[in-house]
CHARMM internal coordinates of N, CA and C (Angstrom, degrees):
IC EDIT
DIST 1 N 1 CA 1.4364
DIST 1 CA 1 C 1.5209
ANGL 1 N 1 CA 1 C 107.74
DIST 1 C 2 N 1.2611
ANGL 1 CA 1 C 2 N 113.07
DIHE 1 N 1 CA 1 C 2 N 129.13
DIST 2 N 2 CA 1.5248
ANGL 1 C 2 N 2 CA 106.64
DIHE 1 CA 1 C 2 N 2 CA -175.42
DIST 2 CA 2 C 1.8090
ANGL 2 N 2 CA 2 C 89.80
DIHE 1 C 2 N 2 CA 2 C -109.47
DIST 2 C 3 N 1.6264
ANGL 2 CA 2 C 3 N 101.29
DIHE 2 N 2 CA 2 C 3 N 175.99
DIST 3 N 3 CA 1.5520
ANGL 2 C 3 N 3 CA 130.46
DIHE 2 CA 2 C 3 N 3 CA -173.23
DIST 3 CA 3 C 1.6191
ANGL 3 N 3 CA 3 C 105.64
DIHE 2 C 3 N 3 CA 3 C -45.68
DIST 3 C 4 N 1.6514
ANGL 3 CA 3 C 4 N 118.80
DIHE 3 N 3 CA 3 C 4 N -42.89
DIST 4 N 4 CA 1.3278
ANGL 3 C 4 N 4 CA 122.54
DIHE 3 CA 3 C 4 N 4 CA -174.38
DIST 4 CA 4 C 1.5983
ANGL 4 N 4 CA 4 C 101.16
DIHE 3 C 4 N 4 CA 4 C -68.37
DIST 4 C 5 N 1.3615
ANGL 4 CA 4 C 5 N 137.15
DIHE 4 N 4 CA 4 C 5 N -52.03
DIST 5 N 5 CA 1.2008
ANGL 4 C 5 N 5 CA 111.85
DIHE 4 CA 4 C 5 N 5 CA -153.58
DIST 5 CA 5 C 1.5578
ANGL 5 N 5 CA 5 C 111.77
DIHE 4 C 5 N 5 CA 5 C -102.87
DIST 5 C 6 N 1.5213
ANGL 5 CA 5 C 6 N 111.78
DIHE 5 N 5 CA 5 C 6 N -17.48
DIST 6 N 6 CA 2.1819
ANGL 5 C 6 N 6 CA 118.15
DIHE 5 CA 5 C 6 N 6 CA 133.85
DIST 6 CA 6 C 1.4861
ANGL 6 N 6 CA 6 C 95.72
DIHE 5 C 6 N 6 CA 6 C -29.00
DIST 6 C 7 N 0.9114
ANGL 6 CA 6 C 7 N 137.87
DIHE 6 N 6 CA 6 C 7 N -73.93
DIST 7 N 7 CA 1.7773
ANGL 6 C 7 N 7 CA 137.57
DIHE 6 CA 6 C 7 N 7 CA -141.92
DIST 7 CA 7 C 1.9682
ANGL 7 N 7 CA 7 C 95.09
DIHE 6 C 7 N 7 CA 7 C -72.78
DIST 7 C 8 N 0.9213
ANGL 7 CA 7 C 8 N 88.46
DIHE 7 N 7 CA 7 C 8 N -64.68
DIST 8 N 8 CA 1.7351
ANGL 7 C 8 N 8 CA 108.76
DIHE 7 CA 7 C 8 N 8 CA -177.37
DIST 8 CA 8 C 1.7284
ANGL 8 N 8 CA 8 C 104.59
DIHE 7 C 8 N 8 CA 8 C -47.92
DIST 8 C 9 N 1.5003
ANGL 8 CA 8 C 9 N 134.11
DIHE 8 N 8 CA 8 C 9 N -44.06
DIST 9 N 9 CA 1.0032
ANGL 8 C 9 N 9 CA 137.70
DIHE 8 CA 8 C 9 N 9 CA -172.57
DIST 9 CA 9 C 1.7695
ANGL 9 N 9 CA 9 C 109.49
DIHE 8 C 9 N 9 CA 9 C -76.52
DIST 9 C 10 N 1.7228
ANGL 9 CA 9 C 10 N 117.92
DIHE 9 N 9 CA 9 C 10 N -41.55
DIST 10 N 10 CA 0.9672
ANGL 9 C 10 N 10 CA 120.78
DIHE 9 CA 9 C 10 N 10 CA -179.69
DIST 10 CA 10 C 1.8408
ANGL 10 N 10 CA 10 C 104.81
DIHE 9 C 10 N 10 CA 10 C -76.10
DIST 10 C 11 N 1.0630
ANGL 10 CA 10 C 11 N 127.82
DIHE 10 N 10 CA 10 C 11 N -3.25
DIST 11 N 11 CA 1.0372
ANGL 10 C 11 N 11 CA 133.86
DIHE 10 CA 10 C 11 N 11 CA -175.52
DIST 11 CA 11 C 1.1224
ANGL 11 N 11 CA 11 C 109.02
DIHE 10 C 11 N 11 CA 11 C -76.47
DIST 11 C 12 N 1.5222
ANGL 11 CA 11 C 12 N 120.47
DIHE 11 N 11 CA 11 C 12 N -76.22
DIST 12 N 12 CA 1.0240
ANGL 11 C 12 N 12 CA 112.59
DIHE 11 CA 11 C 12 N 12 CA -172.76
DIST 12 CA 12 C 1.6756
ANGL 12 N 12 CA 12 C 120.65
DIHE 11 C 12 N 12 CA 12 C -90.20
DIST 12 C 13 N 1.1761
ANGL 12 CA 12 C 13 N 123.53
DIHE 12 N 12 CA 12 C 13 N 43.92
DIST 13 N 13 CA 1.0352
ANGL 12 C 13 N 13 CA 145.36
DIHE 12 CA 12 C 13 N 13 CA 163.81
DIST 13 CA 13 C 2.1885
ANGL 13 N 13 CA 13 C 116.89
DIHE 12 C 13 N 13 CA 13 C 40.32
DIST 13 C 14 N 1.4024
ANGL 13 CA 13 C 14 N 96.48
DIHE 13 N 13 CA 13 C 14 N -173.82
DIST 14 N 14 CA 1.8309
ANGL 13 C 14 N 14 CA 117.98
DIHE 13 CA 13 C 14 N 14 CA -150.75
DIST 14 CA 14 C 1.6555
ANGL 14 N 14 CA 14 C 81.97
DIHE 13 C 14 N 14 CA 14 C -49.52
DIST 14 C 15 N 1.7728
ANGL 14 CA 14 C 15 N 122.99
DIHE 14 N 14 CA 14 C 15 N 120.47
DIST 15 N 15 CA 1.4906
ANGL 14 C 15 N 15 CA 101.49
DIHE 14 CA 14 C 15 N 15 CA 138.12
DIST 15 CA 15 C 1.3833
ANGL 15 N 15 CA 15 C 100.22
DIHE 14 C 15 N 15 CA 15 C -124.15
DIST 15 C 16 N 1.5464
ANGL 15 CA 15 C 16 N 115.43
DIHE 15 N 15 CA 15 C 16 N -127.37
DIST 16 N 16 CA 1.6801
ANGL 15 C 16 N 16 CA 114.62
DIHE 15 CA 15 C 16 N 16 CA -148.99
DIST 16 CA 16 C 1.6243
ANGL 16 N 16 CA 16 C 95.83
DIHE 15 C 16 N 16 CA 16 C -95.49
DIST 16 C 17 N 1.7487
ANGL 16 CA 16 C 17 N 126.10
DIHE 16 N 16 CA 16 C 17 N 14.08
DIST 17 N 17 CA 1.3578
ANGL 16 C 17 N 17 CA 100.97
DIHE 16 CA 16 C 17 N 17 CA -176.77
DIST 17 CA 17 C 1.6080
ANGL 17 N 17 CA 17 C 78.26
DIHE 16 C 17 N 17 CA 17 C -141.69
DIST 17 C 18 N 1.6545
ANGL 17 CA 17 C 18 N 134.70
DIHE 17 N 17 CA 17 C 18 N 13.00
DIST 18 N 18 CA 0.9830
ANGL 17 C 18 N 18 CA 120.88
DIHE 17 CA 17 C 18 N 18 CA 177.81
DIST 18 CA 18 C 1.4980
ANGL 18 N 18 CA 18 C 94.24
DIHE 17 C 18 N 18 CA 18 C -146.02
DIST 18 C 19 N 1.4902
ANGL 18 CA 18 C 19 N 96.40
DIHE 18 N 18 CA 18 C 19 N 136.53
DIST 19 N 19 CA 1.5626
ANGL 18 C 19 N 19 CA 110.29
DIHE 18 CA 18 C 19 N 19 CA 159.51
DIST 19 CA 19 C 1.1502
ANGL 19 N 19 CA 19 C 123.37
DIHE 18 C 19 N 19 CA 19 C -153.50
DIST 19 C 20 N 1.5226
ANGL 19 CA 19 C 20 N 140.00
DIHE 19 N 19 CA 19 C 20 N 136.43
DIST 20 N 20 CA 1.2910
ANGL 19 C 20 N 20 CA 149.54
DIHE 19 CA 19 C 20 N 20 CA 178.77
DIST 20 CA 20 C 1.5824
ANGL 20 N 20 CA 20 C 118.11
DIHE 19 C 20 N 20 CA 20 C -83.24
DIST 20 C 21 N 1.7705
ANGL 20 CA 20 C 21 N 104.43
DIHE 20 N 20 CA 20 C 21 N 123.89
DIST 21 N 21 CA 1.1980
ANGL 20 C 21 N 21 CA 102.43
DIHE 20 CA 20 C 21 N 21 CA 172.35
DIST 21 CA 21 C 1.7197
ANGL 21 N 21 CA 21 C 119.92
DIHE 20 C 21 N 21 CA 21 C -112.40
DIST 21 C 22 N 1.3528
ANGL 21 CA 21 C 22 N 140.31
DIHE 21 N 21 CA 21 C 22 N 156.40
DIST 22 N 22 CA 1.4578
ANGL 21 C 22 N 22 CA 112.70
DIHE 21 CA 21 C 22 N 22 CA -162.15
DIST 22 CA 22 C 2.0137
ANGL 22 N 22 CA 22 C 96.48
DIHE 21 C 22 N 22 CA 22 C -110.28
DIST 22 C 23 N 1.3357
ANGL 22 CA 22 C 23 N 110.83
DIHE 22 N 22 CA 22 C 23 N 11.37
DIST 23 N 23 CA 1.5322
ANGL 22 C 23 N 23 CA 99.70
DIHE 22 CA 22 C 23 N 23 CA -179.84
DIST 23 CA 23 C 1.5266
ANGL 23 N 23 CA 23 C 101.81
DIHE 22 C 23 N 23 CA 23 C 171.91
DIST 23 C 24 N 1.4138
ANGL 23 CA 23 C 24 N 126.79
DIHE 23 N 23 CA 23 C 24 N 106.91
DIST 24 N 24 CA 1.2668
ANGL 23 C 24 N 24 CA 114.94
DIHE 23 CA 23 C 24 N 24 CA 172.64
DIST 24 CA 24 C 1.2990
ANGL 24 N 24 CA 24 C 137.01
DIHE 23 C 24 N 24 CA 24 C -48.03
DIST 24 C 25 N 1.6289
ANGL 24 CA 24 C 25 N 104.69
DIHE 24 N 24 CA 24 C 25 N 132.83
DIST 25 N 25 CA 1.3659
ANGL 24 C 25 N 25 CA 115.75
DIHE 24 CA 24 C 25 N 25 CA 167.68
DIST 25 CA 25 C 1.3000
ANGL 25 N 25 CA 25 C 111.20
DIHE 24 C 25 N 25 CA 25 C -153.50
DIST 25 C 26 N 1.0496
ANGL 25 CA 25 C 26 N 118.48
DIHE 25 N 25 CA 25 C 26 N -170.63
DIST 26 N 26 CA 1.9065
ANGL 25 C 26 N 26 CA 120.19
DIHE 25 CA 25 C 26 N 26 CA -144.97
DIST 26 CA 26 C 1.6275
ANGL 26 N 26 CA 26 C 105.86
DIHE 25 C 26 N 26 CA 26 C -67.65
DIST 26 C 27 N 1.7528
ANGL 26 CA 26 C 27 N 116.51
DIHE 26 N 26 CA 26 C 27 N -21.65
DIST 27 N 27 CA 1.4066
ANGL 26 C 27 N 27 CA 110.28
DIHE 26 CA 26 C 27 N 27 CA 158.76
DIST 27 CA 27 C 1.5390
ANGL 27 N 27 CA 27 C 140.05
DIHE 26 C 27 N 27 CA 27 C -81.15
DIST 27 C 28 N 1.7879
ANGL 27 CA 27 C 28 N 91.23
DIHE 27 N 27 CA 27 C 28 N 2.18
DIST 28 N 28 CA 1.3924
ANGL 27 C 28 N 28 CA 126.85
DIHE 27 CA 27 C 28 N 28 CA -177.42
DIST 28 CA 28 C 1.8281
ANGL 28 N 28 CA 28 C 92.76
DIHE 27 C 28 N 28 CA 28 C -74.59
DIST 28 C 29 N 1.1635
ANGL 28 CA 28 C 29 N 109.61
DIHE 28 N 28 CA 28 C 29 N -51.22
DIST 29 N 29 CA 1.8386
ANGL 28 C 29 N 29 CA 105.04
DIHE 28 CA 28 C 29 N 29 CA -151.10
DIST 29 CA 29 C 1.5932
ANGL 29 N 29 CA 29 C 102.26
DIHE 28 C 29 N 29 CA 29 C -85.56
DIST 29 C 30 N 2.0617
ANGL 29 CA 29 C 30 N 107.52
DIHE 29 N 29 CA 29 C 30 N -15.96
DIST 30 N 30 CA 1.0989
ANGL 29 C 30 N 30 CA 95.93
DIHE 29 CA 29 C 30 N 30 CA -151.40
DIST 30 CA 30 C 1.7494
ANGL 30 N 30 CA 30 C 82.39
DIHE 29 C 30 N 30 CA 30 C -93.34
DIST 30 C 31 N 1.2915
ANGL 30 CA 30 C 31 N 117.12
DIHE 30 N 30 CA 30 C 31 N -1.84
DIST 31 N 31 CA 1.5778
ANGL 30 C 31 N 31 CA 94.20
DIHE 30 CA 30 C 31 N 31 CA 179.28
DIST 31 CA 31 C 1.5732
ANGL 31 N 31 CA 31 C 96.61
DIHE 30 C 31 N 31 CA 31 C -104.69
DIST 31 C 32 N 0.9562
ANGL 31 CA 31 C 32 N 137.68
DIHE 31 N 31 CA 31 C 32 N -40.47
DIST 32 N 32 CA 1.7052
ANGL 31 C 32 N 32 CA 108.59
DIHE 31 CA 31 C 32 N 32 CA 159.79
DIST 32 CA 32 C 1.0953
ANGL 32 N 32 CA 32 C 133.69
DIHE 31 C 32 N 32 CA 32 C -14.79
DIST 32 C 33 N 1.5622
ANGL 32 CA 32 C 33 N 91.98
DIHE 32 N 32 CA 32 C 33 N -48.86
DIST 33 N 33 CA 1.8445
ANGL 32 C 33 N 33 CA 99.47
DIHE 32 CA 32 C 33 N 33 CA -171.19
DIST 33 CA 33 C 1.9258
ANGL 33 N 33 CA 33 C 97.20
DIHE 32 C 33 N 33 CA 33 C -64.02
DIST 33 C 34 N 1.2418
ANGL 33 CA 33 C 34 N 112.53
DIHE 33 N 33 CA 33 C 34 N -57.31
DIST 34 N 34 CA 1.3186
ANGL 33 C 34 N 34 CA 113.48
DIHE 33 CA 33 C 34 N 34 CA -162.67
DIST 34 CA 34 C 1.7981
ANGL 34 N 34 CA 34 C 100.55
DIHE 33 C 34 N 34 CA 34 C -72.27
DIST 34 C 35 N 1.1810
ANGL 34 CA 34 C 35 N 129.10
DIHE 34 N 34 CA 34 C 35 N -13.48
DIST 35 N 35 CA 1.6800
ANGL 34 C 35 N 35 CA 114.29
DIHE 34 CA 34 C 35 N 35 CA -177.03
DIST 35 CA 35 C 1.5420
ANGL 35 N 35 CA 35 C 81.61
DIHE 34 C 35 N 35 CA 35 C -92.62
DIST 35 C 36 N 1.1927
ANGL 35 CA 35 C 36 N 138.21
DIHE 35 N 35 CA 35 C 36 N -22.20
DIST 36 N 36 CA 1.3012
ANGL 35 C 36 N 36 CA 113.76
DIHE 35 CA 35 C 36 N 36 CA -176.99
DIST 36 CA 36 C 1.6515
ANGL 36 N 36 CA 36 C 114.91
DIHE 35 C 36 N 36 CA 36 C -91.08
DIST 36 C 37 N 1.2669
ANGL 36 CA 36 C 37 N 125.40
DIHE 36 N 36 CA 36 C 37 N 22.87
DIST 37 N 37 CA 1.5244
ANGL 36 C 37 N 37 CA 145.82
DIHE 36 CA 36 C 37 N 37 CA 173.65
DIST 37 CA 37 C 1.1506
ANGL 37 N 37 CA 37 C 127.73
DIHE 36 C 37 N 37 CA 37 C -137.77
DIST 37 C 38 N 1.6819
ANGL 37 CA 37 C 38 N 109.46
DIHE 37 N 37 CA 37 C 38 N 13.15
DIST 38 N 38 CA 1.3630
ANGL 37 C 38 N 38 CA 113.76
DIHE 37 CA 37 C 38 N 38 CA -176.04
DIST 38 CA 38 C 1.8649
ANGL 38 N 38 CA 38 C 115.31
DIHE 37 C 38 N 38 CA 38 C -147.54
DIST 38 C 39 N 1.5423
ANGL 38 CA 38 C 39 N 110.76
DIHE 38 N 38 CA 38 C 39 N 125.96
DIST 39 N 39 CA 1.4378
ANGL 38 C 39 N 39 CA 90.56
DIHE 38 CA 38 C 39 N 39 CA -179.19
DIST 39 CA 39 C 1.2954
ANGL 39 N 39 CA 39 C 140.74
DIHE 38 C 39 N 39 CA 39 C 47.58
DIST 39 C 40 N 1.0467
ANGL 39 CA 39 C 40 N 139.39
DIHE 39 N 39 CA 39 C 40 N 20.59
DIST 40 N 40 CA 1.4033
ANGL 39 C 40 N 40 CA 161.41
DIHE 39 CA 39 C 40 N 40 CA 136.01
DIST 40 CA 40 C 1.9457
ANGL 40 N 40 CA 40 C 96.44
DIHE 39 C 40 N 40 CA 40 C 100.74
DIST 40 C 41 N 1.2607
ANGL 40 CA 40 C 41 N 125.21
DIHE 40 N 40 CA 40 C 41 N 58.34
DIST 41 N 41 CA 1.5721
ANGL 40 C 41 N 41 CA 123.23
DIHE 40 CA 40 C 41 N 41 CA -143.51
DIST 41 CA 41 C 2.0399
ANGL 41 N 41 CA 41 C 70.98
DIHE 40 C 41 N 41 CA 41 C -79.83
DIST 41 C 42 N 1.8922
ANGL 41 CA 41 C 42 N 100.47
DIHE 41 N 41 CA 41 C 42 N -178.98
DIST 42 N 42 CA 1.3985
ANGL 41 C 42 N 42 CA 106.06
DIHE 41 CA 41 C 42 N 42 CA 164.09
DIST 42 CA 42 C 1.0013
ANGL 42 N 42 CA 42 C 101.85
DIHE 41 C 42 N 42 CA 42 C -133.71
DIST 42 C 43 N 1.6840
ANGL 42 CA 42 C 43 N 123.24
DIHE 42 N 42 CA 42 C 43 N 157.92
DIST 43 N 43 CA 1.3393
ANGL 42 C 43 N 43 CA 141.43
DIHE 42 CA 42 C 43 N 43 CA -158.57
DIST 43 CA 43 C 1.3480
ANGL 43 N 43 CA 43 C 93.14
DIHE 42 C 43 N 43 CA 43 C -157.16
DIST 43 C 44 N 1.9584
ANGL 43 CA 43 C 44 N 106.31
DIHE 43 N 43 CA 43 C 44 N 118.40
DIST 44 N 44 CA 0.8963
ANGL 43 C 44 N 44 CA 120.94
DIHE 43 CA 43 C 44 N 44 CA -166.75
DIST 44 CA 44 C 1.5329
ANGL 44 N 44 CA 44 C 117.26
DIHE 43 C 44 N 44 CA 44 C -125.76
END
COOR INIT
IC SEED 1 N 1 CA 1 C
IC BUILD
């Protein structure tokens, strides 16, 4: 992933294969687990 599509992704903000978290915690790991088993989510 280069700088343009980081910029472009935070842009247009959280939908159903992207969401922002600001510091892990236990709803932190549990949606990893599920974007990493579902619909190709990204985790950045």
């Amino acid at each position: 992933m280069n700088e343009r599509k980081l910029r472009k992704l935070l842009v247009s903000g959280e939908t159903e294969t992207l969401e922002f978290k600001q510091s892990p915690n236990k709803s932190f790991y549990e949606t990893t687990s599920a974007f990493s088993n579902a619909r190709g989510g990204i985790i950045l």
